[in-house]
C-alpha positions in Angstrom: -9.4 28.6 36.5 -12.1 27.7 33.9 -11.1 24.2 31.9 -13.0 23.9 28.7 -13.6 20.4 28.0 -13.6 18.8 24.3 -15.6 15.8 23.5 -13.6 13.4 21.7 -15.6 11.6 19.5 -13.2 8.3 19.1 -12.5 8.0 22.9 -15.7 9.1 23.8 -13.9 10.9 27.0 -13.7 14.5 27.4 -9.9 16.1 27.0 -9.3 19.2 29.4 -7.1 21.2 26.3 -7.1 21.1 22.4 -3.6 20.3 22.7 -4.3 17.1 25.1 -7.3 15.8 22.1 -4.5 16.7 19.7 -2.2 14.3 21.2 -4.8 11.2 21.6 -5.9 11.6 18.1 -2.1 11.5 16.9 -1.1 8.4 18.5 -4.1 6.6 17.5 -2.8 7.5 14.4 0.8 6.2 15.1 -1.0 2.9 16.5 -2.7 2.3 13.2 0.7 3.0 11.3 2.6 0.5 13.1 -0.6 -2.0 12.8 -0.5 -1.2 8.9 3.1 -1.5 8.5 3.2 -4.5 10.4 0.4 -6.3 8.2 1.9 -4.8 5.0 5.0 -6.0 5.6 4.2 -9.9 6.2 1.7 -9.2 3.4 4.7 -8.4 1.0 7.2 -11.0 2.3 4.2 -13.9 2.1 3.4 -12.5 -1.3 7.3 -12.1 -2.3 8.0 -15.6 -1.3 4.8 -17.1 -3.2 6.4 -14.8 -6.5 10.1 -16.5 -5.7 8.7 -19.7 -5.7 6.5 -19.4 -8.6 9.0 -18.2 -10.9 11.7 -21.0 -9.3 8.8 -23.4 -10.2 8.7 -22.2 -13.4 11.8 -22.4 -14.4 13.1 -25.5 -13.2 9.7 -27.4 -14.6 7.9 -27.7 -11.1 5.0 -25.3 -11.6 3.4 -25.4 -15.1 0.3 -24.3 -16.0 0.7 -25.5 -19.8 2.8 -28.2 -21.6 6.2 -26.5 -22.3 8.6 -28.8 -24.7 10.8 -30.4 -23.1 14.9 -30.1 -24.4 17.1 -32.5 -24.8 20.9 -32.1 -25.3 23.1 -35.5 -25.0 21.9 -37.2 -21.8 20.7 -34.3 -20.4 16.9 -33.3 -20.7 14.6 -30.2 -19.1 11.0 -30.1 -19.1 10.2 -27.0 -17.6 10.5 -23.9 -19.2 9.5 -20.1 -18.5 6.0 -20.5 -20.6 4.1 -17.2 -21.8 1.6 -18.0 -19.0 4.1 -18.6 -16.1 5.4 -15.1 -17.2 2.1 -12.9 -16.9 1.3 -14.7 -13.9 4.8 -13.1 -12.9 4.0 -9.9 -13.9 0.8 -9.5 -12.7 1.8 -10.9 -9.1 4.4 -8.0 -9.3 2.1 -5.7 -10.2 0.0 -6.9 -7.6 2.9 -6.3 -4.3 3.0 -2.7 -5.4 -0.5 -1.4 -3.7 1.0 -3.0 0.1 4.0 -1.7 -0.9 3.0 1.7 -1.3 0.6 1.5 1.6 3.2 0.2 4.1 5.2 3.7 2.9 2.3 5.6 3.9 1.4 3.7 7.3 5.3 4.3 7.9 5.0 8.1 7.3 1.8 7.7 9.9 4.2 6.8 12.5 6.4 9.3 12.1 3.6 12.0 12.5 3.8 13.2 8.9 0.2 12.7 7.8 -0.5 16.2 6.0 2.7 16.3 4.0 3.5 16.3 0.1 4.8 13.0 0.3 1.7 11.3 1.8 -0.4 12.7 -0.8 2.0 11.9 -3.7 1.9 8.2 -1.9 -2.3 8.5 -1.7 -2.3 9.7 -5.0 -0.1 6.5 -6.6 -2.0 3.8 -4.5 -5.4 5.7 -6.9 -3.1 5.3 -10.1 -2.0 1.5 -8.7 -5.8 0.7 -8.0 -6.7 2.2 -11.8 -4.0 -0.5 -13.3 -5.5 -3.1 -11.2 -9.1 -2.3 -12.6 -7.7 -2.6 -16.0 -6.4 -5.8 -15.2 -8.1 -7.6 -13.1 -10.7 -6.1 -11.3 -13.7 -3.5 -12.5 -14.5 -2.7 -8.9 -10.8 -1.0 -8.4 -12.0 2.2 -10.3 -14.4 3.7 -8.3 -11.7 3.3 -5.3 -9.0 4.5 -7.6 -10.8 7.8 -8.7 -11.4 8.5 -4.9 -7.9 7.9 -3.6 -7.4 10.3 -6.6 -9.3 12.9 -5.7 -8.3 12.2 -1.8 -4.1 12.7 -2.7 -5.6 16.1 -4.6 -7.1 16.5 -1.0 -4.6 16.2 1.0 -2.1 18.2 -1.5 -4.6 21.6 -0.9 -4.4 20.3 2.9 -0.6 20.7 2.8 -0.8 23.8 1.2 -3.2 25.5 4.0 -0.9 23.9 6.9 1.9 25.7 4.9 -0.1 28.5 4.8 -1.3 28.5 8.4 2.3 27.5 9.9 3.4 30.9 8.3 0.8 33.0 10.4 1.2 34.7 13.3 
């Protein structure tokens, strides 16, 4: 009985079957999902707690970035206010949660083994729109990585279409 070995690159061990290197390349992959959704998820409820109480500052007057009137009715007076600024803060903090939200959805679908499926590259291809809003936005360096997570969603759509393909051969 003749083994034929397969370097593995990452491991830098030799596998005795295709099917063994396919097994140690699919749970590193499951070990970076649950990394990613780990990280993404106290990324979102750090970031969701800093929105919370930004926009409780803001409305009760504790958090102001510029002078809102203040109302008075009988004996009762407010300073705060919702100002315009306190709102697109707001909205671009929201805007903001989406890319680890949508990149916690994809390092979930990693751990479930379903990396070459329509629903990974729909996911790849809205983290490249997400990345385009944030270089209209904010930052000019997100388009060169929006266009490529773009291109890498239109990727992975022809990959699922060959596995398709290839799962219907004999």
């Amino acid at each position: 009985m003749v083994l034929r070995a397969i370097h593995d690159p990452m491991n830098t061990s030799f596998s005795s079957t295709p099917l063994e290197a396919e097994m140690g390349i699919k749970a590193r992959i499951r070990q970076i999902g649950k990394v990613g959704r780990i990280c993404c998820s106290i990324l979102l409820v750090v970031s969701g707690l800093a929105l919370f109480t930004w926009v409780i500052g803001g409305i009760t007057g504790f958090v102001k970035l510029t002078n809102a009137p203040s109302v008075s009715i009988g004996e009762w007076s407010y300073s705060g206010g919702v100002t315009v600024s306190n709102l697109i803060i707001t909205a671009v903090w929201a805007i903001w949660a989406i890319g680890p939200w949508l990149m916690r959805r994809i390092f979930v679908q990693f751990t479930r083994d379903e990396i070459f499926t329509s629903s990974t590259a729909r996911l790849i291809k809205w983290l490249g729109v997400w990345n385009l809003v944030q270089f209209f936005c904010l930052n000019p360096s997100f388009l060169l990585i929006g266009l490529f997570l773009l291109a890498l969603g239109w990727c992975m759509e022809l990959a699922v279409s060959l596995k398709q393909e290839q799962d219907l051969t004999i």
